[in-house]
ZALO-845149 format. One record per residue (C-alpha): residue number from 1; residue in three letters; x, y, z. Coordinates in pm, whole numbers. Example, Ala and Ser with C-alpha at 12.3 -4.5 7.8 and 13.67 -1.06 7.14 Angstrom:
2
   nr  rest       x       y       z
    1   ALA    1230    -450     780
    2   SER    1367    -106     714
This chain:
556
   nr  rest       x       y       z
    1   UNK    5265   -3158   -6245
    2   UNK    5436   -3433   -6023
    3   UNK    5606   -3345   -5748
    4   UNK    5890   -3589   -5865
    5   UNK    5876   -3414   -6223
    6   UNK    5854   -3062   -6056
    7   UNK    6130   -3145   -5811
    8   UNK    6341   -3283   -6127
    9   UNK    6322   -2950   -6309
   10   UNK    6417   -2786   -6027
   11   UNK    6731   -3013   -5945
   12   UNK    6823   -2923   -6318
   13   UNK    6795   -2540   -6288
   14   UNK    7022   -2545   -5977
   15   UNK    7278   -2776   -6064
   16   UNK    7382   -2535   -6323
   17   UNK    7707   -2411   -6157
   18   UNK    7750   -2116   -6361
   19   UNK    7472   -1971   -6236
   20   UNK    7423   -2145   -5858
   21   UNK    7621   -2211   -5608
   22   UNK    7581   -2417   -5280
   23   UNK    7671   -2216   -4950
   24   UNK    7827   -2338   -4673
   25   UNK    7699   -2125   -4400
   26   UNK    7335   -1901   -4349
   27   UNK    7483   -1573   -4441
   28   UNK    7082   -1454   -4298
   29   UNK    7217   -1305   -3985
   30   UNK    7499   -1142   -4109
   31   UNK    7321    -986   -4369
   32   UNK    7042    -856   -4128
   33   UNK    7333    -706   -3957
   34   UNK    7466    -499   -4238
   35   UNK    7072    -387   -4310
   36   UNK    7027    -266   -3967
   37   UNK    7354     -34   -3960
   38   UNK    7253     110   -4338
   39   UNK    6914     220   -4194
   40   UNK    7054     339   -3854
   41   UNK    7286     554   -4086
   42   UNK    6962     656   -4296
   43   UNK    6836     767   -3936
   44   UNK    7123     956   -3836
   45   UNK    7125    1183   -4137
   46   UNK    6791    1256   -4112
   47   UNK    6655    1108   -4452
   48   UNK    6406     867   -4291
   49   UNK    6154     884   -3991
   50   UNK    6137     687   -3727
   51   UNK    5901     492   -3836
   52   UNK    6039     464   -4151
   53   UNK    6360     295   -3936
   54   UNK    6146     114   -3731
   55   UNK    5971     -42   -4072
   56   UNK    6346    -107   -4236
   57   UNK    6449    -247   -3913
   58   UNK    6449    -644   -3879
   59   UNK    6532    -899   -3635
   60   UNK    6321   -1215   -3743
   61   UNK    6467   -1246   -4074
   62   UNK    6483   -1544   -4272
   63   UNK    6641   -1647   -4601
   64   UNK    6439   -1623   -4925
   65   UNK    6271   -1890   -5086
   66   UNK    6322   -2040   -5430
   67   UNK    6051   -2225   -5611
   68   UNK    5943   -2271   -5950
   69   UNK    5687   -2153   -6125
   70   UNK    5524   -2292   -6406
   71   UNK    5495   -2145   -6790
   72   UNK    5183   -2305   -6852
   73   UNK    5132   -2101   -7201
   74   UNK    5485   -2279   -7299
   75   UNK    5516   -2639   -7473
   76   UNK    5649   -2904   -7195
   77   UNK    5569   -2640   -6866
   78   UNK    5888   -2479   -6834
   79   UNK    5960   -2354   -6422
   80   UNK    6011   -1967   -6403
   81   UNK    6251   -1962   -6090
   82   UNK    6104   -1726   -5823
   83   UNK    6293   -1603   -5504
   84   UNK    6007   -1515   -5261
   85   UNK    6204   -1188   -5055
   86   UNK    5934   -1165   -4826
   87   UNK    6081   -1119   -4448
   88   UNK    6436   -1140   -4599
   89   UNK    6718    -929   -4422
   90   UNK    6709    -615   -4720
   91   UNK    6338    -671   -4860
   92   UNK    6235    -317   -4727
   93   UNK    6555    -125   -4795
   94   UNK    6472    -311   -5137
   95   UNK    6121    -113   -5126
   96   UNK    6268     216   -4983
   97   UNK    6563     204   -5285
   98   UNK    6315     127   -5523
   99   UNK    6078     441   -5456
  100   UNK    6380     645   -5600
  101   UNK    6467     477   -5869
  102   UNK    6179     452   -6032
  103   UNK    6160     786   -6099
  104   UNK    6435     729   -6378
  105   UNK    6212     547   -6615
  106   UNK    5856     747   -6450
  107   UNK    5850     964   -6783
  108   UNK    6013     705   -7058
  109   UNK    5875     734   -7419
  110   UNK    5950     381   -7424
  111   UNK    5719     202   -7165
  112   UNK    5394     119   -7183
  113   UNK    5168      12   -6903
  114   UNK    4897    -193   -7035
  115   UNK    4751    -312   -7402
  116   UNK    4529     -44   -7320
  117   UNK    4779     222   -7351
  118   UNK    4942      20   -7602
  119   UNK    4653      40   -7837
  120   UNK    4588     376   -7790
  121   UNK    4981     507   -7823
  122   UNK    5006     273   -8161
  123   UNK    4671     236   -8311
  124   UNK    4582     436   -8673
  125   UNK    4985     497   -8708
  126   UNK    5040     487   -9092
  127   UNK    5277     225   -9187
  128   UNK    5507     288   -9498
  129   UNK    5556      27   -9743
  130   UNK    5874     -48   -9650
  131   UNK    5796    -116   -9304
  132   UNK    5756    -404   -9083
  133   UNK    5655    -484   -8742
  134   UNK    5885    -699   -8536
  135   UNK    5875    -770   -8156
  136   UNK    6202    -842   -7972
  137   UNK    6212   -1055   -7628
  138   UNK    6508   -1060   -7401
  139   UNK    6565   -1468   -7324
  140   UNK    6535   -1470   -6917
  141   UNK    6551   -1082   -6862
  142   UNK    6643   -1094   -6485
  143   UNK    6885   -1362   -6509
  144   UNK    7041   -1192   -6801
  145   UNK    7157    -850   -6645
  146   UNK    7510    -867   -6488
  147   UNK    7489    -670   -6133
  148   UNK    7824    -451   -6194
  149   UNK    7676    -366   -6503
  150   UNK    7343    -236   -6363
  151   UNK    7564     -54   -6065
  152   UNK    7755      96   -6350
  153   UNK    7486     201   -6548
  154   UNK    7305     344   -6212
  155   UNK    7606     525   -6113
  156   UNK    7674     688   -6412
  157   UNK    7281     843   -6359
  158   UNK    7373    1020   -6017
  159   UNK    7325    1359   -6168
  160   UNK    6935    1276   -6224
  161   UNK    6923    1005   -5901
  162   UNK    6999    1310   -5690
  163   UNK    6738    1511   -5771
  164   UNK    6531    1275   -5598
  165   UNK    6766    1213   -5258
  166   UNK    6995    1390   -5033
  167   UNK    7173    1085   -4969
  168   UNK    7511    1097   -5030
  169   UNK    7630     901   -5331
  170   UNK    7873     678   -5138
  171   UNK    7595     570   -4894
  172   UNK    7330     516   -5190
  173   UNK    7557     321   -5391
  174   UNK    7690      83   -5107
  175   UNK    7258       1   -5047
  176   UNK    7266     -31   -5425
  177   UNK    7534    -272   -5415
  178   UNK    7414    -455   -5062
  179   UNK    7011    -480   -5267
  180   UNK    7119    -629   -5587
  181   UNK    7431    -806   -5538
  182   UNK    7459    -927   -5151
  183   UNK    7116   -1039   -5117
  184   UNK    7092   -1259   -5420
  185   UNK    7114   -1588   -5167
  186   UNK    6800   -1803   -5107
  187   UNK    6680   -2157   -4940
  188   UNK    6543   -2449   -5146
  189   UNK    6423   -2737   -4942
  190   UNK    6734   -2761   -4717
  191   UNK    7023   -2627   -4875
  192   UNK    7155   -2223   -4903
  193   UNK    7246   -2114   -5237
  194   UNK    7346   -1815   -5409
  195   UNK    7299   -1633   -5718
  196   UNK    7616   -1580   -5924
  197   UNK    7480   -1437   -6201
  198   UNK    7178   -1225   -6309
  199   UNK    6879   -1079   -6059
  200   UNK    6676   -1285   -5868
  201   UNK    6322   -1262   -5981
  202   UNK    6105   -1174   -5699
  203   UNK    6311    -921   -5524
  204   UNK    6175    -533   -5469
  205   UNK    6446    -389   -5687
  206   UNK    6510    -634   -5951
  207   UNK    6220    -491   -6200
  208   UNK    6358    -119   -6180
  209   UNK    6723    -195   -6174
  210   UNK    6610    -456   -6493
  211   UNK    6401    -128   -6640
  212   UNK    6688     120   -6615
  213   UNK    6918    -116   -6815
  214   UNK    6658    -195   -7069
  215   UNK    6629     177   -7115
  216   UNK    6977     217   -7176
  217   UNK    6949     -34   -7504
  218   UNK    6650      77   -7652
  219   UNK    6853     376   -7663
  220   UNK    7104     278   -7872
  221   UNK    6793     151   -8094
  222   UNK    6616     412   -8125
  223   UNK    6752     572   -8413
  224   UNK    6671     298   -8637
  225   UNK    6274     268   -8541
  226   UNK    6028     502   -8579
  227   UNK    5760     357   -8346
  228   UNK    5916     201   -8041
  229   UNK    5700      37   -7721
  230   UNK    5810    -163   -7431
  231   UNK    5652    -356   -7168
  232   UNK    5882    -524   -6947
  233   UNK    6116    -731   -7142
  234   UNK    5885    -726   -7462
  235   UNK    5962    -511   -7714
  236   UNK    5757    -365   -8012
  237   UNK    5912    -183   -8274
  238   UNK    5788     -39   -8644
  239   UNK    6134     -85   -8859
  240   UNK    6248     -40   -9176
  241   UNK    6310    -381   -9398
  242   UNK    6664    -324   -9464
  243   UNK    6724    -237   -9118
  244   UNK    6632    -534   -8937
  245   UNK    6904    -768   -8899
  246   UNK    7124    -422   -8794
  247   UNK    6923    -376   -8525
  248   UNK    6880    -679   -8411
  249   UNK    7269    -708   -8410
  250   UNK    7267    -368   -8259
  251   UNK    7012    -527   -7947
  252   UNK    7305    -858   -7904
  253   UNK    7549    -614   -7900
  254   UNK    7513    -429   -7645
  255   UNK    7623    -656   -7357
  256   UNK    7749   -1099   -7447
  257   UNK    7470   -1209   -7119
  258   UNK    7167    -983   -7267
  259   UNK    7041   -1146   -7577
  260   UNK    6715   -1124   -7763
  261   UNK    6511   -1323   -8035
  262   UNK    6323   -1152   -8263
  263   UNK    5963   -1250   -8382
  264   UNK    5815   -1057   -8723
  265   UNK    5477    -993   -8846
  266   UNK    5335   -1283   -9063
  267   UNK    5071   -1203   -9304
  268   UNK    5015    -895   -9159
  269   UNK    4973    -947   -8825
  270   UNK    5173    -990   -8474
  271   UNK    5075   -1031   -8111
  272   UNK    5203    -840   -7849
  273   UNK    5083    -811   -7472
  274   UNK    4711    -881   -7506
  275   UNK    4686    -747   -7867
  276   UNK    4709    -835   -8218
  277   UNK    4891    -572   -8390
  278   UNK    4723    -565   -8785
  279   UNK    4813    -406   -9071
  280   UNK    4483    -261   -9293
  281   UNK    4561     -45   -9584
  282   UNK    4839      69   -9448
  283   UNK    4798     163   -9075
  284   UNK    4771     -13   -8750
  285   UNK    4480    -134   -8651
  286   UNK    4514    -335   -8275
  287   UNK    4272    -625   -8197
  288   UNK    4246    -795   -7886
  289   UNK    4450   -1139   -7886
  290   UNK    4412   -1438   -7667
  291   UNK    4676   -1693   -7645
  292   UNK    4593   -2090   -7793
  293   UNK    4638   -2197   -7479
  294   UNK    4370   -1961   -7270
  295   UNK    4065   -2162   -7141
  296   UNK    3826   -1884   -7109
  297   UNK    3733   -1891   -6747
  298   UNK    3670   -1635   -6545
  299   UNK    3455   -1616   -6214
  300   UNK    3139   -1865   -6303
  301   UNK    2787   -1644   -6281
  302   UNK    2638   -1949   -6052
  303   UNK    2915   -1961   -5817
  304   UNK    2894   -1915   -5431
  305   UNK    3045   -1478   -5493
  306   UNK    2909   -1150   -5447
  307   UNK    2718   -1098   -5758
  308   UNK    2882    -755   -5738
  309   UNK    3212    -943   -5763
  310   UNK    3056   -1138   -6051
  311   UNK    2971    -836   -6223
  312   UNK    3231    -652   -6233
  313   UNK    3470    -907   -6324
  314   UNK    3267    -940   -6600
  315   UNK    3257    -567   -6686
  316   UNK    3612    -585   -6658
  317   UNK    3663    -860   -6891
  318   UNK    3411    -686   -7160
  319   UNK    3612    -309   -7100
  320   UNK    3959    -521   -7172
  321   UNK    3827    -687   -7513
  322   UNK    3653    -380   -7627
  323   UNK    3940    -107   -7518
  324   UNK    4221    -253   -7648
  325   UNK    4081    -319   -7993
  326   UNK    3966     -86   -8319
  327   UNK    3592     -35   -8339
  328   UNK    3641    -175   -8675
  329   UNK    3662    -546   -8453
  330   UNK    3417    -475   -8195
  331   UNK    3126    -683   -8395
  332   UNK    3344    -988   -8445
  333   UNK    3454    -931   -8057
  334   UNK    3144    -860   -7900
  335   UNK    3074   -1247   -8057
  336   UNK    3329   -1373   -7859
  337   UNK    3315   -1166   -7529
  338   UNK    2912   -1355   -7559
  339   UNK    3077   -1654   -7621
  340   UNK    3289   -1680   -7325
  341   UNK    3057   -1550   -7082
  342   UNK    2759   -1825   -7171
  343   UNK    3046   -2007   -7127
  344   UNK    3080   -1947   -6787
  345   UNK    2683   -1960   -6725
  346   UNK    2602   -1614   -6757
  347   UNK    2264   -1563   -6878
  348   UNK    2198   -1374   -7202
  349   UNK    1974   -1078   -7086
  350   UNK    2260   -1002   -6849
  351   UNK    2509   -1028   -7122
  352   UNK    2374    -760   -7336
  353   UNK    2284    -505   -7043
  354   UNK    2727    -568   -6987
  355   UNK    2781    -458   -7303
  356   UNK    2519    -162   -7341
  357   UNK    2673     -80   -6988
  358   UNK    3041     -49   -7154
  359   UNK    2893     209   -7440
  360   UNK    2761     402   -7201
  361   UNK    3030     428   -6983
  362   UNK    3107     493   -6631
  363   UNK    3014     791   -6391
  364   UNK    3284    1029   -6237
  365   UNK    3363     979   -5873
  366   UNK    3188    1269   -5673
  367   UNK    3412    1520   -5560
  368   UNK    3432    1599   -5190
  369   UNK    3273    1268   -5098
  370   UNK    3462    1147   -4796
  371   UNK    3689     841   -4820
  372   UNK    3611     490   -4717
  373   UNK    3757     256   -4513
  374   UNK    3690    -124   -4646
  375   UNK    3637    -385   -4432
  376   UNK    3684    -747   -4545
  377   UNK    3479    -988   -4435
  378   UNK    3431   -1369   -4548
  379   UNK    3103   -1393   -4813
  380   UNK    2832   -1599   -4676
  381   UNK    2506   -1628   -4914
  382   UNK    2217   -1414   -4820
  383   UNK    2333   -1310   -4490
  384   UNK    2660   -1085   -4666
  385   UNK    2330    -927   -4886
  386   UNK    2126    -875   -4549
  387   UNK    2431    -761   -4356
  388   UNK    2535    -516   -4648
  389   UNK    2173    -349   -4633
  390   UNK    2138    -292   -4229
  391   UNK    2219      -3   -4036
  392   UNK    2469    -157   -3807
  393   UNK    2782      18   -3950
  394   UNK    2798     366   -4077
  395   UNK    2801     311   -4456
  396   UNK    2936     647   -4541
  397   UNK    3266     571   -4332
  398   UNK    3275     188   -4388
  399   UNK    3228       5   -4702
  400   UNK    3216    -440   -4718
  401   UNK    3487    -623   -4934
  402   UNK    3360    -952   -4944
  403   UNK    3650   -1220   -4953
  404   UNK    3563   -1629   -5035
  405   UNK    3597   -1854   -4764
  406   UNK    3820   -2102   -4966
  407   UNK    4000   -2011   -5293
  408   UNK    4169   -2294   -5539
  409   UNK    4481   -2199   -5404
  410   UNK    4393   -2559   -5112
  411   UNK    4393   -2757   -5457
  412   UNK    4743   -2665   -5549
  413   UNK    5075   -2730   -5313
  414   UNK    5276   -2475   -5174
  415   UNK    5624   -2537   -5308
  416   UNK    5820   -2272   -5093
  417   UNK    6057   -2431   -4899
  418   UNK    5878   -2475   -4529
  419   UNK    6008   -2293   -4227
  420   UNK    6056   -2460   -3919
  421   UNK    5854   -2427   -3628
  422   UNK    6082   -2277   -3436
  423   UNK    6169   -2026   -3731
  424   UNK    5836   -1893   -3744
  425   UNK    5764   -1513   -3611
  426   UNK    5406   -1373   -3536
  427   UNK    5266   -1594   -3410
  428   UNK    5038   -1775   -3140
  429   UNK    5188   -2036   -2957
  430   UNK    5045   -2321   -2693
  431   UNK    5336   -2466   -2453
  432   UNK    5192   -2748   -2247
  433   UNK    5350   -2809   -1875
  434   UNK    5525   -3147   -1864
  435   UNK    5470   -3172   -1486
  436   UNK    5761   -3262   -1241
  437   UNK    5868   -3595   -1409
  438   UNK    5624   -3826   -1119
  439   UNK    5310   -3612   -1195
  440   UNK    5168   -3517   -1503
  441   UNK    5038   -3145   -1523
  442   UNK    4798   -3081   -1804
  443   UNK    4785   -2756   -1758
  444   UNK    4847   -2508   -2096
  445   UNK    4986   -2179   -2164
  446   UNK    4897   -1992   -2443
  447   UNK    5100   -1687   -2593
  448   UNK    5172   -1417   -2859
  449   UNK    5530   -1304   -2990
  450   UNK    5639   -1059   -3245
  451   UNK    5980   -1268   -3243
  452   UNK    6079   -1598   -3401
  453   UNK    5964   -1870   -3156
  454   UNK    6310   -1975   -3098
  455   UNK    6374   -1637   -2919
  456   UNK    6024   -1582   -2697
  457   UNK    6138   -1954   -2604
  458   UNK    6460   -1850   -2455
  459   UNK    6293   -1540   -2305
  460   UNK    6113   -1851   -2108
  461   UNK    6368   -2058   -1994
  462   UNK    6526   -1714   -1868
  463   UNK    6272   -1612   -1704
  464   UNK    6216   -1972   -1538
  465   UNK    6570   -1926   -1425
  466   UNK    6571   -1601   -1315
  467   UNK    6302   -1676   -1064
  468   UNK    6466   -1918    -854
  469   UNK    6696   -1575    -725
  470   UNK    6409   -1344    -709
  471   UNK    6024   -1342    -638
  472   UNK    5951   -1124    -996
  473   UNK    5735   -1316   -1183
  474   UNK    5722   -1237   -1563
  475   UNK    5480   -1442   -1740
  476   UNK    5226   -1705   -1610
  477   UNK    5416   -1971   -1761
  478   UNK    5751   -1914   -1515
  479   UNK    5504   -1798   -1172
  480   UNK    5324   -2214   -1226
  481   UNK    5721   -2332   -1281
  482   UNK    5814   -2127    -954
  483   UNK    5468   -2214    -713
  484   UNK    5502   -2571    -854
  485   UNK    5830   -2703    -918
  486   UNK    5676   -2832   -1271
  487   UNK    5899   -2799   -1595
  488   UNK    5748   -2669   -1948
  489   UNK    5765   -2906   -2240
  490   UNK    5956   -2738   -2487
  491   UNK    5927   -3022   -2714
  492   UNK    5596   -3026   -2744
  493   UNK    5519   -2600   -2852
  494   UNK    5294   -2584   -3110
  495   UNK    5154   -2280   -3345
  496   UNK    4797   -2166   -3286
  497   UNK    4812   -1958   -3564
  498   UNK    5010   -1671   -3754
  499   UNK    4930   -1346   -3804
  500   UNK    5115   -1015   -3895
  501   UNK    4902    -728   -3709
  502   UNK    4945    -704   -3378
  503   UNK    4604    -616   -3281
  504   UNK    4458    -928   -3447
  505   UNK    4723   -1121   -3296
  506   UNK    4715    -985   -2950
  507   UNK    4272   -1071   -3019
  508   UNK    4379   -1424   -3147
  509   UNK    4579   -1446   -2811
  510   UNK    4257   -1406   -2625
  511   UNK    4032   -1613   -2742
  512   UNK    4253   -1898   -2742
  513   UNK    4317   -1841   -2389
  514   UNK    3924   -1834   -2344
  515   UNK    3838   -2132   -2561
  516   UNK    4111   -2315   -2334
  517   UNK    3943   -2542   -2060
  518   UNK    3955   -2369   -1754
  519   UNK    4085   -2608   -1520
  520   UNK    4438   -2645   -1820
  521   UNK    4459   -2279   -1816
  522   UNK    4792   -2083   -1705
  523   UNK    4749   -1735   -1851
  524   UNK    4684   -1471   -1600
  525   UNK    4316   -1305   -1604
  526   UNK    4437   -1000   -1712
  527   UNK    4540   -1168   -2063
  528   UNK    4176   -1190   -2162
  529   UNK    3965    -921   -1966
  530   UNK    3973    -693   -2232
  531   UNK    3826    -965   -2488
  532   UNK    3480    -823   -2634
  533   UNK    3143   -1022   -2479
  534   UNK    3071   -1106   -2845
  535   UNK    3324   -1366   -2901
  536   UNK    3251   -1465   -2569
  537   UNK    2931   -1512   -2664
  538   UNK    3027   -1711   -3002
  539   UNK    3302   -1945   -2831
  540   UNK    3013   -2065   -2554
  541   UNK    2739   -2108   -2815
  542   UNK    3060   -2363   -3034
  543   UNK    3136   -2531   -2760
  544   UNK    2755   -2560   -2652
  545   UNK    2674   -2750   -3028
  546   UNK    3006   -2944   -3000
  547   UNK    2860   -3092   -2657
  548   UNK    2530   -3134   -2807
  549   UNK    2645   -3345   -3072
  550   UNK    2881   -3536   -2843
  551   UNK    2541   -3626   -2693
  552   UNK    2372   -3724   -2968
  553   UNK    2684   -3952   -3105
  554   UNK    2739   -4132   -2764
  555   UNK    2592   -4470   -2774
  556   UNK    2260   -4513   -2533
């Protein structure tokens, strides 16, 4: 897609004023306010740890993110709007409210969690003559559900929600009401809007709240079906012929902003999830089903993976075709699950040992075998297979996920709004020293800050300014401003890199203060001592073939 045509679509999603509205002010920090006194209650009344608090707790906050997402299976590429919550004032008070909520739908006759379970709650059901299959779909689910509506139907479940809380039901519905209807505000390129109507797609507690009021209408269904599956928003129901349109009409009823369309069977047959529900005298038999529009790929036998990776994405692949259909389609599938994977280069020896592997099945874990702890590490050809087979790391502790070096996610754009620099928390930062306006200093600092840049930066300039009353000196940075009269170039920060663990960070930190030259280097000593001889090691031997080649380019 263009990014004119993509930004077009999304002009003409937002400009929809009954749905979006353009704000005025950042309500971010206000709203990070509010979070921080619901979990400091939370704390007080003893119904969360401290680290719980200190998890719930934020500071850096920004606004969520809109973008679009495209319905590639859908004629013309229709954008899903997503809100990306990440970092947003409530997102884990979203996470902590939806660990008790859930526990409303955990035992629903209703859902179902895969076409696996699918096929094997629906599969050899006998189907009367009178019968028909029919699927209903709500049109935009999350959009759809009116927030006093959900808070309604939530409150009026308080008997069963407290089973699962001592939190009072005042405080639990106020974080109820401050998750789903306060926090549905988000950033698209420079603008604040908010969400008027609906749930934004891509917050923590949209899916339950969205599951709990999908509950309530299939149970004013129910009666009329006698075999009655939901994933989601999808809906698949066995019906009676004269019933239809009732309950159908029954579904719209039920609330003017929720509305469904209704797809029946056709000769026979209807898809649903990953499956193609059949009927064969007279009971269900469930194939698998692949949509017109799916290409067939999957990880390509002759590309630079794991071949363990390779495998079992290809055992995968083989258990999904073969376990969510009959055995009366396994011939005809087995066909196309060879198909697909010469398709993809693999060879067809390996092909058949996949599919003898499926029939045989796969081994129990062990019990009493200790658990372990997976490292990821970046998958380099024949040295990953060398490293995986030495004794350099206890193998009954530690166990090697391999990760690609690049993924196609550098192909594609990312179409979140971007943060500014100074917005950014986590990071690792570089400040260089602008001198004292006659002499230039070229002389570097390099540091690490939990906080949003904008914040460790005026924890500088206060500490510049605090020195010129008192001899303390805080940070490198302020003791070269004091000793030298110099000023720091603000302007001119930039971001090493970003990272969320503070360890890795706080590493980061160090060996960008040793890969800085040593004669432009401010940090104390003490900021790097601690850095392993290893990547000591590694950051000579780079900057040893980067000289070398210098060398070799430079003109006799």
């Amino acid at each position: 897609m263009e990014k004119t045509d993509y930004r077009l679509r999304m002009d003409n999603i937002l400009n929809d004023m009954s749905i979006y509205r353009i704000l005025r002010q950042d309500p971010t920090l206000r709203l990070q306010t509010k979070n921080n006194q619901l979990v400091e209650k939370l704390h007080k009344l003893g119904l969360i740890t401290k680290t719980e608090k200190y998890k719930m707790t934020t500071h850096t906050a920004i606004p969520p993110r809109m973008y679009g997402l495209p319905k590639v299976h859908k004629e013309n590429m229709p954008l899903r709007p997503i809100c990306s919550m990440i970092n947003a004032p409530s997102y884990n008070l979203c996470k902590y409210l939806t660990n008790i909520l859930k526990n409303l739908t955990m035992k629903s006759v209703f859902n179902v969690k895969s076409a696996i379970e699918f096929k094997d709650k629906v599969n050899d059901n006998y189907i009367c003559d009178d019968e028909r299959f029919v699927s209903f779909d709500v049109i935009s689910l999350f959009p759809s559900i009116p927030t006093d509506f959900a808070i309604q139907a939530i409150r009026a479940k308080w008997e069963e929600i407290k089973q699962y809380t001592d939190m009072p039901k005042n405080l639990f519905m106020e974080i109820v009401t401050f998750c789903i209807c306060e926090n549905r505000y988000f950033k698209y390129e420079e603008r604040i809007y908010t969400q008027l109507k609906g749930l934004p797609m891509g917050s923590p507690a949209s899916p339950i709240v969205a599951d709990i009021v999908m509950e309530e209408i299939l149970g004013k269904v129910v009666k009329n079906t006698r075999l009655l599956s939901k994933y989601v928003d999808d809906v698949f129901a066995l019906v009676k012929e004269d019933k239809l349109d009732e309950t159908f009409d029954l579904l719209n009823s039920y609330h003017k902003d929720i509305q469904f369309k209704m797809e029946l069977e056709k000769d026979g047959k209807l898809p649903f999830l990953d499956s193609l529900v059949c009927k064969i005298s007279n009971k269900i038999k469930v194939d698998w089903y692949q949509k017109p529009t799916s290409s067939g790929r999957i990880i390509n036998y002759l590309s630079k993976h794991p071949k363990s990776m390779i495998f079992n994405t290809a055992k995968n692949f083989i258990r999904r075709v073969l376990d969510t259909s009959d055995s009366i389609f396994h011939p005809e599938n087995k066909k196309r699950i060879e198909h697909i994977l010469k398709m993809n280069d693999f060879p067809s020896g390996i092909i058949r040992r996949l599919i003898n592997t499926h029939h045989k099945g796969t081994k129990s874990k062990i019990e009493g075998k200790k658990p372990i702890t997976y490292k990821s590490i970046i998958y380099i050809p024949g040295f990953s297979e060398r490293l995986q087979c030495s004794n350099v790391y206890d193998k009954e502790r530690i166990g090697i996920a391999h990760k690609p070096a690049y993924t196609n996610q550098i192909f594609f754009k990312n179409m979140k709004s971007k943060l500014e620099t100074m917005e950014k928390n986590n990071i690792v930062y570089k400040i260089p020293c602008a001198g004292d306006g006659d002499n230039i200093c070229a002389k570097e600092y390099v540091g690490t800050t939990k906080n949003k840049l904008k914040t460790r930066i005026a924890g500088h300039r206060s500490d510049i300014k605090c020195l010129q009353s008192s001899n303390t000196h805080k940070t490198a940075l302020a003791a070269h401003c004091a000793e030298s009269g110099h000023k720091p170039d603000f302007d001119a920060v930039s971001i090493l890199q970003q990272e969320q663990h503070y360890n890795k960070r706080f590493t980061l930190e160090m060996l960008h203060i040793i890969d800085t030259d040593e004669n432009k280097r401010l940090n104390y000593k003490k900021d790097s001592e601690m850095c392993a001889h290893i990547y000591r090691h590694l950051l000579d031997s780079r900057k040893s073939v980067q000289q070398q080649h210098l060398e070799q380019t430079l003109p006799t």
